[in-house]
Legacy VTK file of the C-alpha trace (Angstrom):
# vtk DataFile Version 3.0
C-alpha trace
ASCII
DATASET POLYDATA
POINTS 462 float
0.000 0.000 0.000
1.261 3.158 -0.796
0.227 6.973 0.712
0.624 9.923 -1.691
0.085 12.383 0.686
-0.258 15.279 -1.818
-3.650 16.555 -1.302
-3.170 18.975 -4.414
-5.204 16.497 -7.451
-7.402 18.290 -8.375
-9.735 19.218 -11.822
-10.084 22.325 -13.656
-12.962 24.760 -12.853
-15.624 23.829 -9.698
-16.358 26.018 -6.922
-15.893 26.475 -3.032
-19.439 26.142 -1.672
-19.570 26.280 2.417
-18.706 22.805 3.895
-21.339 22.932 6.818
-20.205 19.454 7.842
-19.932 20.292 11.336
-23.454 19.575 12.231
-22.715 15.600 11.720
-18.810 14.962 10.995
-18.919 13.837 14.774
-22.495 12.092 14.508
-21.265 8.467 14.559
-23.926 6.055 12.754
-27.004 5.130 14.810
-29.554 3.027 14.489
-32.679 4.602 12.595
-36.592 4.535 12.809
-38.274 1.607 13.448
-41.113 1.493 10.471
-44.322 1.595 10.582
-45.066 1.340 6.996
-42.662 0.947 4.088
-42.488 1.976 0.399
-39.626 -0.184 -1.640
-39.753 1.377 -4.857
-38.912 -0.756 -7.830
-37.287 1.446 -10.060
-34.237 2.900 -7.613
-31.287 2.195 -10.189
-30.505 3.313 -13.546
-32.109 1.192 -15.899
-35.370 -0.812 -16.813
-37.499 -0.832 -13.623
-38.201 -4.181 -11.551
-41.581 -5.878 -11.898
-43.007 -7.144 -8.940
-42.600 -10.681 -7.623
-44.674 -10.757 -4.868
-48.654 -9.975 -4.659
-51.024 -7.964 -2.305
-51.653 -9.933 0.964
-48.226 -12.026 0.931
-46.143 -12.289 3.560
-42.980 -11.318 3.026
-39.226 -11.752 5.288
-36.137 -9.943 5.586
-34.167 -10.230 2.645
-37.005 -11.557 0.504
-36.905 -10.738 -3.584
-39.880 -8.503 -4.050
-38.890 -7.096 -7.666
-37.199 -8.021 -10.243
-36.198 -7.527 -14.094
-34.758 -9.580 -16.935
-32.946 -6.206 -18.090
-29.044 -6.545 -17.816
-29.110 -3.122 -16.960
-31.375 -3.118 -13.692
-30.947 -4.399 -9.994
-33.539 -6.548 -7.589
-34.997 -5.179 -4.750
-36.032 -6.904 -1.536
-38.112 -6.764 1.240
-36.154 -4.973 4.384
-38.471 -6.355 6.916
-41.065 -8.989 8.317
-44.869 -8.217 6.710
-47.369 -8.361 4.736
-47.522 -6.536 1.398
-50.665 -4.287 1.472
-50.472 -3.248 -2.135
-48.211 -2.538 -5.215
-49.336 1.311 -5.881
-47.775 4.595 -7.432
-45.659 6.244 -4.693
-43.677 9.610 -5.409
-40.355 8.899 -6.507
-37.449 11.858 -6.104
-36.824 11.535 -9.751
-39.868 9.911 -12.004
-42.062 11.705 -10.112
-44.380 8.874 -9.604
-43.597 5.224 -9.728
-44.681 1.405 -8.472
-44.128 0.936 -5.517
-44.949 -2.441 -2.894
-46.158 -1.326 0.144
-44.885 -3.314 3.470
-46.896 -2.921 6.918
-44.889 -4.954 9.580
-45.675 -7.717 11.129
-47.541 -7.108 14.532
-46.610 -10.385 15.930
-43.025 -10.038 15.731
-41.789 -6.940 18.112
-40.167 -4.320 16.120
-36.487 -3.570 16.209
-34.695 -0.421 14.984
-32.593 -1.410 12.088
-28.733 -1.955 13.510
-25.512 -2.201 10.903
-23.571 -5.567 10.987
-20.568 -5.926 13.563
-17.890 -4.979 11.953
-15.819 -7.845 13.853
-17.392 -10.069 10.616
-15.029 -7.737 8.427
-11.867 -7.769 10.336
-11.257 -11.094 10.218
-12.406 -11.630 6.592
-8.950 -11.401 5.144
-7.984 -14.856 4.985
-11.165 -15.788 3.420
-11.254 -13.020 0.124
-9.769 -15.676 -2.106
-12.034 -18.591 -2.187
-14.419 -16.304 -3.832
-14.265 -16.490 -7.902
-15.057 -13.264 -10.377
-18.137 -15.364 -11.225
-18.808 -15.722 -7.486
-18.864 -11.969 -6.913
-20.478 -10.737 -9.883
-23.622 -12.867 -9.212
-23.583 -12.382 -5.742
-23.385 -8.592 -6.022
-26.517 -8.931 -8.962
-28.199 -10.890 -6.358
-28.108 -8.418 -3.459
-29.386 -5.546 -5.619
-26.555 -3.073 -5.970
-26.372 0.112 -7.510
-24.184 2.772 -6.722
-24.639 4.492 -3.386
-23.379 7.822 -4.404
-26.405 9.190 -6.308
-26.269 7.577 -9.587
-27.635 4.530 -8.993
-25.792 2.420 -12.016
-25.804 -1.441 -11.535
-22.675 -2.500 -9.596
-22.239 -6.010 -11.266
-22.430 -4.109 -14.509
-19.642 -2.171 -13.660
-17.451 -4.929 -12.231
-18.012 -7.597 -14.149
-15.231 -8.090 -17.156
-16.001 -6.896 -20.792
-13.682 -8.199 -23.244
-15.061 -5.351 -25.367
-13.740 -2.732 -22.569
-11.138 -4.021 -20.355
-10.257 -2.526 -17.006
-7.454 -1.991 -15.307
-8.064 1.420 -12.753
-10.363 1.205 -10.122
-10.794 4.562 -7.821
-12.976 3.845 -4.999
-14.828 7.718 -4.240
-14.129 8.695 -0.629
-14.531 12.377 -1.184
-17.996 13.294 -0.039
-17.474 16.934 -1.798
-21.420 17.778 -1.085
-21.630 20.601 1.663
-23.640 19.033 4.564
-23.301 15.141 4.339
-20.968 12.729 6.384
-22.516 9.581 5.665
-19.290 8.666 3.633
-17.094 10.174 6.015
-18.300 8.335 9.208
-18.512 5.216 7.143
-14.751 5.521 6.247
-13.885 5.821 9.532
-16.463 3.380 11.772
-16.488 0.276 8.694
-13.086 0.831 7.303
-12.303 -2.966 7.184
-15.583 -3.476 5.609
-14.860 -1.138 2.643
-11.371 -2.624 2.211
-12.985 -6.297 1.479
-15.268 -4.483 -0.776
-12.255 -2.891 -2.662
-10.551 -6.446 -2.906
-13.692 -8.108 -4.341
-14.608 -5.628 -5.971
-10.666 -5.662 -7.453
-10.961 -9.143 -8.205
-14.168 -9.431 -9.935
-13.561 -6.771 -12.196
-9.563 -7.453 -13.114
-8.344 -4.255 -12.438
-4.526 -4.011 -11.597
-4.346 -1.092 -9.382
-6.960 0.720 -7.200
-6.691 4.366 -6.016
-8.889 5.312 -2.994
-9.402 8.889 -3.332
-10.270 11.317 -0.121
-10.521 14.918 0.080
-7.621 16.385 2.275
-10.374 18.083 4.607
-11.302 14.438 5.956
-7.361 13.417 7.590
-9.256 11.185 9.866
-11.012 9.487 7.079
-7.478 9.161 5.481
-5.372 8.032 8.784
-8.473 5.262 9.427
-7.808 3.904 6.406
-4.157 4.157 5.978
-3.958 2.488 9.132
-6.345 -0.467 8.020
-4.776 -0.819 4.973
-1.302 -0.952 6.523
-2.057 -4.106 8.654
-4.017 -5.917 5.598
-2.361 -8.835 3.850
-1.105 -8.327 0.783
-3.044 -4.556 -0.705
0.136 -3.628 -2.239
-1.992 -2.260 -5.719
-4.511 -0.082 -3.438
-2.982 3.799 -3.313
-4.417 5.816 -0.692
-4.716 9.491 -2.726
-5.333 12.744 -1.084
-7.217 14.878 -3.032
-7.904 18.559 -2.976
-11.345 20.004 -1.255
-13.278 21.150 -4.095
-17.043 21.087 -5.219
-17.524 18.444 -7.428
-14.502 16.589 -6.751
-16.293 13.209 -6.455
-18.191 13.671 -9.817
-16.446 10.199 -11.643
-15.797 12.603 -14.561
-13.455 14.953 -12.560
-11.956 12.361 -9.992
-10.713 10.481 -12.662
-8.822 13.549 -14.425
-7.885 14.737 -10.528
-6.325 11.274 -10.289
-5.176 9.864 -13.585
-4.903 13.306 -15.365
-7.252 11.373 -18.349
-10.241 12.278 -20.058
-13.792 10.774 -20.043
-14.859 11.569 -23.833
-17.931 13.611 -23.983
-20.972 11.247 -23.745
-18.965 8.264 -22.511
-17.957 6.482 -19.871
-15.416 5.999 -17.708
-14.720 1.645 -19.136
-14.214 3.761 -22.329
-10.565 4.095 -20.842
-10.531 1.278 -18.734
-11.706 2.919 -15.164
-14.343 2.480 -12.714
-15.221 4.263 -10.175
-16.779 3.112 -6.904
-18.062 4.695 -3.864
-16.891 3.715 -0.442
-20.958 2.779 0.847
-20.663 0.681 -2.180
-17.904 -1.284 -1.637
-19.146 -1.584 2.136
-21.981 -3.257 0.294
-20.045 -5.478 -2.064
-18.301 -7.118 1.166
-21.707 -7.811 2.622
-23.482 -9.171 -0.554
-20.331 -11.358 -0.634
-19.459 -12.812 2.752
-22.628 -12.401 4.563
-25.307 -12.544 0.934
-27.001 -10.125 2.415
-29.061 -7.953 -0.424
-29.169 -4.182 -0.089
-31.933 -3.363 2.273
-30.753 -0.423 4.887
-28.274 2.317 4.098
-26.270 4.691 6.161
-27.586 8.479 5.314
-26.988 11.840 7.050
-30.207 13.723 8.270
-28.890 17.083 8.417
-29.714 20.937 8.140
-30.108 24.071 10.194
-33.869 23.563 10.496
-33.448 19.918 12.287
-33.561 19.029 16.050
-31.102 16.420 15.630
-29.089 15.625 12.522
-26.823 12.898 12.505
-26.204 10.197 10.471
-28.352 7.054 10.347
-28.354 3.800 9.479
-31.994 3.699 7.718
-34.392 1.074 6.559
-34.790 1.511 2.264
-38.367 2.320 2.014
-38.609 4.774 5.217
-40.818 7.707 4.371
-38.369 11.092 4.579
-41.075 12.463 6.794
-41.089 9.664 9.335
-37.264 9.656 9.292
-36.976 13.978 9.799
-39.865 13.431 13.178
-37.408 10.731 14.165
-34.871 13.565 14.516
-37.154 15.831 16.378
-38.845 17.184 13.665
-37.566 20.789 12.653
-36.521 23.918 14.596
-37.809 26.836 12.786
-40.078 27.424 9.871
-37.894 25.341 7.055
-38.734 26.637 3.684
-37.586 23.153 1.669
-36.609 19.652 1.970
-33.832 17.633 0.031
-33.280 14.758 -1.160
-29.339 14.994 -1.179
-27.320 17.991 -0.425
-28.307 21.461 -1.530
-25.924 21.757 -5.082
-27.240 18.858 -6.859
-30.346 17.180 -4.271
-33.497 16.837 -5.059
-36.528 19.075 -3.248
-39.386 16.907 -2.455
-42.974 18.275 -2.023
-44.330 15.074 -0.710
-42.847 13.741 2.942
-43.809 10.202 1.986
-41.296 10.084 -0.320
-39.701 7.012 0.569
-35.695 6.624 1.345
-34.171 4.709 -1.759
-30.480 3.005 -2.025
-29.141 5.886 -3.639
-30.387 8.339 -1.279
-27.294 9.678 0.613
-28.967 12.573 2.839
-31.763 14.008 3.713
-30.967 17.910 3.979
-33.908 20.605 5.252
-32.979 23.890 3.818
-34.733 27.574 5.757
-35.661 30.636 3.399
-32.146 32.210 3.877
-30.321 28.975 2.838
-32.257 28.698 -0.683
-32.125 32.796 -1.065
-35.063 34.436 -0.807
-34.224 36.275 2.083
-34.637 40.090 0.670
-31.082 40.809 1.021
-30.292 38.426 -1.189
-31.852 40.117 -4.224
-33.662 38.823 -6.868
-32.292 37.589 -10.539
-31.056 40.085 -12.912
-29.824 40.080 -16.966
-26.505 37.823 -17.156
-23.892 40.658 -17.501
-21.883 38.530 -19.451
-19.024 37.733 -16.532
-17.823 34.527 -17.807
-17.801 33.128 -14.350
-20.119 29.876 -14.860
-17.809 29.043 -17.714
-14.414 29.216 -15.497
-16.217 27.499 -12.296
-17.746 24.517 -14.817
-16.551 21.015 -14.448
-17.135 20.052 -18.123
-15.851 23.357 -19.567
-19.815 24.183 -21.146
-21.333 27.067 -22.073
-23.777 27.262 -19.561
-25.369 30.369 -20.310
-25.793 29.793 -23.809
-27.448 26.322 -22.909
-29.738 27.976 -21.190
-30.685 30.659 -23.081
-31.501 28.249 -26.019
-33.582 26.279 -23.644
-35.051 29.584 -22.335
-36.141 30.390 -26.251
-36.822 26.954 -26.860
-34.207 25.660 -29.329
-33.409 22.559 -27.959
-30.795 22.086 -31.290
-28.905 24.832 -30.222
-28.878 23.315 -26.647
-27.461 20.259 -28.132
-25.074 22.232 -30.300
-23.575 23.641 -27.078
-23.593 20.005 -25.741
-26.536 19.766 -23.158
-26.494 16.166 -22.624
-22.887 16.469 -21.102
-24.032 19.018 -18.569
-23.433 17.396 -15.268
-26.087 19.027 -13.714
-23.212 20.001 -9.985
-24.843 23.563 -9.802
-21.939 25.466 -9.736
-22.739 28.100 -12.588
-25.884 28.725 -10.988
-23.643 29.207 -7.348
-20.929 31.807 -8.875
-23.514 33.721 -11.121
-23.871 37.277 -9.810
-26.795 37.635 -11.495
-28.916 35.046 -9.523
-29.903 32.914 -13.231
-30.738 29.454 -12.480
-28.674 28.464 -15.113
-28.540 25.030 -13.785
-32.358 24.727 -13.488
-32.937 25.573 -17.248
-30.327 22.927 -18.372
-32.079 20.381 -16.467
-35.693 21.393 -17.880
-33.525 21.296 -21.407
-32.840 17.698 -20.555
-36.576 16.639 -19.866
-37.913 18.643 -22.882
-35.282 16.625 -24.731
-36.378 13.115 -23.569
-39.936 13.946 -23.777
-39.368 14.987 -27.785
-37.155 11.765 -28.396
-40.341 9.924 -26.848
-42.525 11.043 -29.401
-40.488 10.590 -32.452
-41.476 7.527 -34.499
-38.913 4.341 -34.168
LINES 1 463
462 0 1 2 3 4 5 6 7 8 9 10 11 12 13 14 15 16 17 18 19 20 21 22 23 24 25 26 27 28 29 30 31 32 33 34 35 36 37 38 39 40 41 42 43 44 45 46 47 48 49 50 51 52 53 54 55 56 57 58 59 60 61 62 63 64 65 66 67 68 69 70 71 72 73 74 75 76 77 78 79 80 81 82 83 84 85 86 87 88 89 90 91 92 93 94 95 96 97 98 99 100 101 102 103 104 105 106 107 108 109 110 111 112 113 114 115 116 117 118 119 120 121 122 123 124 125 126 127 128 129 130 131 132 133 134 135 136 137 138 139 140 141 142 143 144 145 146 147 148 149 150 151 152 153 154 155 156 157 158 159 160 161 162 163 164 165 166 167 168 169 170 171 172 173 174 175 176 177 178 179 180 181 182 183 184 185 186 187 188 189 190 191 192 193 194 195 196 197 198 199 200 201 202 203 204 205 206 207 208 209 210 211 212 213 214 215 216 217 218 219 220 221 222 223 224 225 226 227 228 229 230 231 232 233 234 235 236 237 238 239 240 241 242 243 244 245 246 247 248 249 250 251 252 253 254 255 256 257 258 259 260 261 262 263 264 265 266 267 268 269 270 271 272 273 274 275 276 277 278 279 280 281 282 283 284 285 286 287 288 289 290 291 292 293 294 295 296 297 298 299 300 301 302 303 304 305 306 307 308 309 310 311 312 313 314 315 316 317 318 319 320 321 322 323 324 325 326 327 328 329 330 331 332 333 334 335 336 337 338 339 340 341 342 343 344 345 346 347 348 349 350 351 352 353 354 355 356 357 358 359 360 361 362 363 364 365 366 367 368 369 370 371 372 373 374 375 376 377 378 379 380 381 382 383 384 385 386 387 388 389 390 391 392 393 394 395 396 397 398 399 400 401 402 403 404 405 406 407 408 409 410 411 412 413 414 415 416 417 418 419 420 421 422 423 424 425 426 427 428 429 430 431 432 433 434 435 436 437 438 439 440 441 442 443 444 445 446 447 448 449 450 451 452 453 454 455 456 457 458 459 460 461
């Protein structure tokens, strides 16, 4: 194992949004809600949504495949708990707006327990047993347990792992950087499961044939980094996994702009990273990769930080998938003061939700409630203006658009100039609409250009 302590990688462009990571940084993981009623949704991945396999009135256990799909590009879901299903039913979904859903009420004749993470003594001794596990193994145990990437994007994890002669890789970077202001859920996972991650990152290693593995972490976590230096260090035999310091920057942990923080290489526009033989996983994910593996347990709880001015108690918690956001924020003693919105996510690129029964998904990292001042409409703040033409959203952005001329072709409606200026690569971080002085929601037109777009490729003939 080797340390670069450099803590200077970085990408061209982002921004230097307020950390606010002091409300939970020292919030170790505890044990969330106990449910009264869940909603597992069956689209929570990219990629063709699961069909149920279970019916209204069964009864269901922990663990239990509830949804599934024939797609290669999709992931299982299962039932967290002991119940009954009391329907399959639209539920609101943070991004499809509505979507199936099965509904779980709990068994009454089995006392409830708040959900409780794994002992991490299962992990620390795991070392010896990493090898009798096969590629094959991995890959279908990691289909099996449902897992998508834990980070936000949701992709298939045995999709990314598993070999392609087509597109051979041989880079892994395992995302430690957490560059979202507000949430630790990453952060106190690196440092309370740190051997749990590191059997991950050797499965994951394995299954996928990658040679070396760089775990990247921002320099403003150096207890994240010492954790896992240290666990590394008395590990058997992780000679090809480089612990890499990077520098604290909004969006360092996009994949596009960790990869050319770390390797100094390109994505090309509209691909992805096996294009150039990388993959990029996040640390929750290879925590989950270890327990699909060793224990075959599917992905049914994750750990998430409830956090924000407006809340009692934020912390981070380890959650039951299906928990409605509402039942999880009264958990934390409901709010404060008046809070003026409620995100899915962090506040550059989360998700406002109108509905609290929104249900907690795998790829929901935090659950962030924002007051009036925070999303600027205190009166101080001002209100938007004309673009004066600063050129600030095109030095802060990540991708090195246009933003402003994406968005006023979207504004006007020509969605082919929009593509001319390449508004499918638009990443959607937010930081054109943070820098611009004149208030635009630059980042808010791009994403209705994106919609408009999918709606008009819907309607034109096959």
């Amino acid at each position: 194992m080797k340390t670069m302590l450099i803590g200077k990688l970085t990408f061209p462009g982002g921004t230097h949004p307020p950390q606010r990571k002091d409300l939970t940084a020292d919030s170790p993981i505890q044990p969330g809600p106990v449910v009264k009623k869940l909603a597992v949704m069956l689209s929570q991945h990219t990629g063709a949504p699961c069909r149920p396999t279970v019916k209204p009135g069964s009864i269901v256990q922990p663990g239990q495949l509830i949804g599934d799909s024939d797609a290669f590009i999709s992931a299982p879901v299962h039932s967290p708990i002991d119940g009954r299903v009391k329907e399959v039913a639209l539920q609101s979904h943070p991004v499809l707006g509505r979507s199936p859903a099965v509904i779980i009420e709990p068994n009454p004749n089995i006392p409830p327990k708040r959900p409780r993470p794994k002992s991490q003594d299962l992990f620390r001794d795991a070392a010896e047993l990493l090898d009798k596990y096969s590629p094959e193994q991995i890959c279908l145990a990691v289909r099996k347990a449902g897992i998508v990437g834990m980070g936000g994007a949701g992709f298939p994890t045995r999709v990314k792992i598993e070999p392609n002669p087509r597109l051979p890789k041989h880079t892994m970077i395992v995302n430690g950087c957490e560059c979202e202001p507000y949430i630790t859920c990453d952060y106190r996972i690196m440092l309370e499961w740190t051997e749990q991650i590191i059997a991950g990152i050797i499965l994951a290693k394995k299954a996928s044939g990658c040679e070396r593995v760089f775990v990247a972490i921002e320099d403003n976590k150096p207890q994240a980094i010492e954790a896992v230096r240290v666990a590394l260090k008395n590990w058997p035999d992780t000679g090809y996994i480089h612990l890499v310091p990077v520098k604290t920057k909004y969006p360092q942990g996009s994949e596009r702009q960790l990869i050319k923080a770390v390797l100094n290489r390109n994505v090309p526009t509209g691909g992805i990273p096996p294009m150039i033989g990388v993959i990029v996983l996040n640390v929750a994910t290879c925590a989950a990769i270890a327990e699909a593996v060793i224990l075959s347990l599917p992905l049914t709880h994750r750990v998430l930080t409830v956090t924000g001015e407006a809340v009692a108690e934020p912390g981070n918690y380890y959650v039951t998938i299906g928990t409605p956001v509402g039942e999880l924020i009264e958990f934390c003693g409901g709010v404060t003061q008046k809070s003026a919105k409620v995100v899915l996510g962090g506040p550059m690129m989360g998700i406002a939700v109108a509905d609290l029964e929104t249900p907690i998904t795998k790829t929901t990292g935090a659950v962030t409630v924002l007051t009036k001042h925070q999303i600027g409409k205190a009166k101080f703040r001002g209100r938007q203006t004309p673009c004066i033409r600063c050129g600030r959203c095109l030095q802060a952005c990540p991708e090195h658009l246009n933003p402003t001329k994406i968005a006023h072709a979207v504004k006007n409606n020509r969605l082919d100039i929009a593509q001319d200026y390449f508004l499918s690569a638009c990443n959607e971080c937010g930081c054109c609409s943070y820098v611009c002085p004149a208030k635009i929601e630059l980042t808010g037109y791009i994403k209705t250009g994106k919609i408009f777009l999918a709606r008009q490729k819907k309607k034109m003939p096959e």
